[in-house]
C-alpha positions in Angstrom: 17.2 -10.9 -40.6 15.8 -12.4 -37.1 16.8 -15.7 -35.8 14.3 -17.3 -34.6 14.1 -18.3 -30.5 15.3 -21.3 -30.9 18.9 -20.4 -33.1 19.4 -17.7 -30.2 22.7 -18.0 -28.4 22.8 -19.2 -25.1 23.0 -16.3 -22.2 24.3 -16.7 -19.1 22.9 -16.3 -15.9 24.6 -14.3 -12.7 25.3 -17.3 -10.0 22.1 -17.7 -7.1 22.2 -15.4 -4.3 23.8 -12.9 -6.5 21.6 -9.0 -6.6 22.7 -7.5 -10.1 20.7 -4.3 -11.4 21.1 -2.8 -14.5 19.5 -0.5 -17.7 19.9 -1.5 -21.3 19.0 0.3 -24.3 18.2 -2.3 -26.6 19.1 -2.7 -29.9 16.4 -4.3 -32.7 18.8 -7.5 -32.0 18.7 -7.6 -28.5 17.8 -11.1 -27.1 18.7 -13.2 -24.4 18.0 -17.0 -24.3 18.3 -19.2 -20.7 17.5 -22.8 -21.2 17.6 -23.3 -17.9 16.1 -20.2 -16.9 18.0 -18.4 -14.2 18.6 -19.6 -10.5 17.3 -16.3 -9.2 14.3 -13.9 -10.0 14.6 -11.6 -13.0 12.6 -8.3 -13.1 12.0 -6.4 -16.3 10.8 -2.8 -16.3 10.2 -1.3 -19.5 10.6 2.5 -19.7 10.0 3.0 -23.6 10.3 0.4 -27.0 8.7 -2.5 -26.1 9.6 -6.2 -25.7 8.8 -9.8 -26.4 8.8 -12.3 -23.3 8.1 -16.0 -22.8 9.0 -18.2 -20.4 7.7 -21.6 -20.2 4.9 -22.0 -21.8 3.4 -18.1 -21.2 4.2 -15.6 -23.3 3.5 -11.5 -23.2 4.5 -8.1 -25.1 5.5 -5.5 -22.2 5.2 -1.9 -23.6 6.0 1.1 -21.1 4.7 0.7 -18.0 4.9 -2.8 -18.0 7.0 -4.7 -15.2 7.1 -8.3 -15.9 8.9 -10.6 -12.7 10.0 -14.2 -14.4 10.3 -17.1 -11.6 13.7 -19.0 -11.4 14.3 -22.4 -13.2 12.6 -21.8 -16.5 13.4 -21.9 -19.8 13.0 -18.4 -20.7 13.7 -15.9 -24.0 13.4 -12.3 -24.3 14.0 -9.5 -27.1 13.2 -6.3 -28.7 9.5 -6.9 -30.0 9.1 -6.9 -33.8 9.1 -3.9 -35.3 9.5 -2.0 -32.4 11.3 0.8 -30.9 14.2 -0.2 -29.1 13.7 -1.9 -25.7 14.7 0.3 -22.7 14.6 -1.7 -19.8 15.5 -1.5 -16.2 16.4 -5.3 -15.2 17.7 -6.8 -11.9 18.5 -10.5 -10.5 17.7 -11.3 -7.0 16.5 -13.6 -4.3 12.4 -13.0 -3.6 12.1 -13.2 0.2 8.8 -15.4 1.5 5.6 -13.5 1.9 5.9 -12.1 -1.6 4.6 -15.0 -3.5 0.9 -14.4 -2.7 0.6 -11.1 -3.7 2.4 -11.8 -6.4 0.0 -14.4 -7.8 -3.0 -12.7 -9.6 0.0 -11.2 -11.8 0.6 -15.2 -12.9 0.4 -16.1 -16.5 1.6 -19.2 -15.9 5.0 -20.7 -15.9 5.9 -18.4 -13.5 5.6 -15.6 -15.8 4.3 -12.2 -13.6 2.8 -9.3 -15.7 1.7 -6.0 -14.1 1.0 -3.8 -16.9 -0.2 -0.3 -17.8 0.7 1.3 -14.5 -0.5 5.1 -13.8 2.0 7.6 -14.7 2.8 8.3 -10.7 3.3 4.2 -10.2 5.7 4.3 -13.4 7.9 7.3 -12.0 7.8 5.9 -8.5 9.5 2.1 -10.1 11.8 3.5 -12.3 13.1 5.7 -9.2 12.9 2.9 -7.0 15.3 1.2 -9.9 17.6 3.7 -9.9 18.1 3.9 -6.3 18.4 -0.1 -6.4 21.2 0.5 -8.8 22.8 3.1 -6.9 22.5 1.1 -3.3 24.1 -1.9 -5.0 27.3 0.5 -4.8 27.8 1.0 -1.7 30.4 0.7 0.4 28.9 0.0 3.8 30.2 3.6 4.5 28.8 7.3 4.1 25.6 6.9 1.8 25.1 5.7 -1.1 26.0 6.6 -4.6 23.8 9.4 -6.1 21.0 7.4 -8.4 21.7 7.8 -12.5 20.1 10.6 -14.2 16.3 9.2 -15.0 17.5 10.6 -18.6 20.7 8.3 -19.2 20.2 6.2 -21.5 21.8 2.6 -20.1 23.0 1.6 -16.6 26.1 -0.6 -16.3 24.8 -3.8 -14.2 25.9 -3.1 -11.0 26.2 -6.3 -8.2 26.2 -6.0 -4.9 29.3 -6.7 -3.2 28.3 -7.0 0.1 25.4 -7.9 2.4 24.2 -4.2 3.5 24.6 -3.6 -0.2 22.1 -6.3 -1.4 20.3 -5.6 1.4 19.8 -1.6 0.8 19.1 -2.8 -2.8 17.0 -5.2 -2.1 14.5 -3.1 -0.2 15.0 -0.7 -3.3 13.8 -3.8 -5.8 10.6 -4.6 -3.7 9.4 -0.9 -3.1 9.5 -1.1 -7.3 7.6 -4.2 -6.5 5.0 -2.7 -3.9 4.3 0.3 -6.6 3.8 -2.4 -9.2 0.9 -4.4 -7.3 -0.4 -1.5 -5.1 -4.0 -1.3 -5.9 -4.2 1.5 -8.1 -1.1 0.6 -10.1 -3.0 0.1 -12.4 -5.4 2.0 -14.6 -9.0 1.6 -14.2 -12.5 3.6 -14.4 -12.9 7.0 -12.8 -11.8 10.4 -13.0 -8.4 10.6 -13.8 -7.2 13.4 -11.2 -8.3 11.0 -8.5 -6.6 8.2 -10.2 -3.3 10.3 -10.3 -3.9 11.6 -6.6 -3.8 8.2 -5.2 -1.2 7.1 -7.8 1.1 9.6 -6.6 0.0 8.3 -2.5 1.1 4.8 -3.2 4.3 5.6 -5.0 5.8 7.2 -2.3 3.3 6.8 1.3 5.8 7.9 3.2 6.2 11.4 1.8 4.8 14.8 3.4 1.6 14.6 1.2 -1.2 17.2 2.1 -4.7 18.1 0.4 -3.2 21.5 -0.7 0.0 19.4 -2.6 -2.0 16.6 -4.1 -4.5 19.2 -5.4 -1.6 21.3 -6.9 -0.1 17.7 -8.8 -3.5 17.2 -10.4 -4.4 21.3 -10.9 -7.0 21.3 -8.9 -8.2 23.6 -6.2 -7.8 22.2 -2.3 -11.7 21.7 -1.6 -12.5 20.9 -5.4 -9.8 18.0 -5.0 -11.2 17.1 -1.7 -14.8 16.5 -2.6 -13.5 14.8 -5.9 -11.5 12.7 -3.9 -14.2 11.4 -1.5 -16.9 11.4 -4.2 -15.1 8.8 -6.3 -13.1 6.5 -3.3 -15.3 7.0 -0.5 -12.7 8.5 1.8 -10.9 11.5 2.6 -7.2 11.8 0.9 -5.7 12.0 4.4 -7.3 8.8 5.4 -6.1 7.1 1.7 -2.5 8.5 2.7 -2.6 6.9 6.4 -4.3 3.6 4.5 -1.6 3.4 2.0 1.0 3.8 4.7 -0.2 1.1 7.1 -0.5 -1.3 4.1 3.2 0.0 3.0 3.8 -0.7 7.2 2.2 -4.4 6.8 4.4 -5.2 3.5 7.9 -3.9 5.1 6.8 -6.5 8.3 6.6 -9.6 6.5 8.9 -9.0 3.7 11.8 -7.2 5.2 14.0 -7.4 8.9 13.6 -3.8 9.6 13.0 -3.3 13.0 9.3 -1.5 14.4 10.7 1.8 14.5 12.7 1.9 11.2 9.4 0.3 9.7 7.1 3.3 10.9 10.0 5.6 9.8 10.2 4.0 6.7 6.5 4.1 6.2 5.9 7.8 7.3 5.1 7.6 10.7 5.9 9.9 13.6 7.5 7.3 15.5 7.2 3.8 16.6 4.2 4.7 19.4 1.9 5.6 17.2 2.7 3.8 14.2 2.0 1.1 16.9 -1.7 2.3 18.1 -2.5 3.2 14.1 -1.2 -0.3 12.8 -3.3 -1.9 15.8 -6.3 -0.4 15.6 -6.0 -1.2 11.6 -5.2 -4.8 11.7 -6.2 -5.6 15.1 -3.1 -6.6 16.3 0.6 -4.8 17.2 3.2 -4.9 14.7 5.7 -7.8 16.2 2.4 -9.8 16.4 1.7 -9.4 13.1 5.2 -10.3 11.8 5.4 -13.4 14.1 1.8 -14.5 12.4 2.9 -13.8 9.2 6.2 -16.4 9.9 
């Protein structure tokens, strides 16, 4: 028998300032109740069941795919959905630096409630991987590299908090790449062929990677000048010039969100190296990365 939301027990919340990743496997009773809310932002990522969420006075059902980013300080509940398969969820507490907030807003329910749903296939991979590396980077030591990521088959994650400031850091950066995936433009699904869709999906989940024509064709089984004149047919622009957009908007992100420096940035963002991340992020926003930072605040 279900209690209702109000009969649930009262959860606790990790203290502010505190980054905390973990996977549950929920049970049909899994719920947790914050009057309060929490002090710090809670991220829910649902890999498979599905799950009930309201906080204030917004409410929303995330199925897989769905990544749902609740705003400190309000009363909040979430469970297993009704009659559904148990909720497995990637979750994770943590501080949201400034800049975010405006991207973040079209995804507003209200209340603070955040709800990106029904992300491509290549999105969802590339957030549940970020998660996993978020989890692992919570763990380490400051020394050697990190822990090895879970398996992307285990079932649940023991939370993991992160002891020390290049530690929440390193996770941190892990949490918002899930975050970038989540509200890159095609995150989500939409009109158009498919293989394209997937193409680009597979672009913004990871910009940084060694993508050519002749790999994306192979990932959506096509052949390298079918895939190319697919590609430009349905987006208006060549797959090379979607990578280099997708990593100059990655670039622009990492600026205002993060304190890498230039160089780590274009390294971070696929680059190959600082000069001409420099001249491509210039001639792209019309001004040099440090500028753009410093405008940005």
């Amino acid at each position: 028998m279900r209690v209702s939301a109000t009969d649930l027990r009262e959860t606790a919340a990790p203290p502010p300032g505190v980054l905390i990743v973990g996977r549950h496997d929920g049970q049909p009773d899994y719920a947790v109740r914050r009057t309060a809310g929490a002090p710090s932002w809670l991220l829910l990522w649902t890999e498979s069941g599905a799950g009930h969420v309201r906080q204030g006075g917004a409410e929303t059902t995330a199925g897989p795919g769905s990544l749902v980013l609740l705003a400190p300080g309000v009363h909040h509940t979430y469970r297993t959905a009704p009659d559904a398969e148990p909720w497995g969820l990637w979750w994770a507490h943590f501080l949201l630096r400034p800049g975010w907030e405006q991207r973040l807003r079209p995804y507003d329910l209200g209340s603070g409630c955040h709800v990106m749903s029904d992300l491509h296939p290549g999105a969802r991979t590339g957030v549940s991987a970020a998660l996993r590396q978020a989890h692992a980077d919570s763990r380490w030591t400051g020394t050697g590299a990190p822990p090895r990521p879970v398996s992307a088959t285990r079932r649940t994650a023991p939370a993991s908090v992160a002891t020390g400031p290049d530690a929440a850091a390193l996770a941190l950066g892990s949490v918002e790449r899930a975050l970038l995936l989540a509200t890159s433009p095609s995150g989500a699904t939409g009109p158009g062929d498919v293989r394209v869709r997937r193409a680009q999906a597979l672009i913004d989940a990871d910009p940084a990677a060694a993508h050519t024509v002749d790999s994306l064709a192979a990932a959506v089984a096509l052949s390298p000048s079918r895939f190319a004149h697919l590609f430009a047919e349905e987006t208006g622009s060549t797959p090379m010039r979607a990578l280099r957009e997708a990593r100059l908007r990655h670039a622009a992100c990492l600026l205002t969100s993060t304190e890498l420096t230039v160089a780590q940035v274009a390294a971070a963002s696929g680059f190959a190296g600082p000069f001409h991340f420099s001249h491509a992020f210039r001639g792209r926003y019309g001004t040099p990365p440090k500028a753009y930072r410093s405008a940005a605040g």
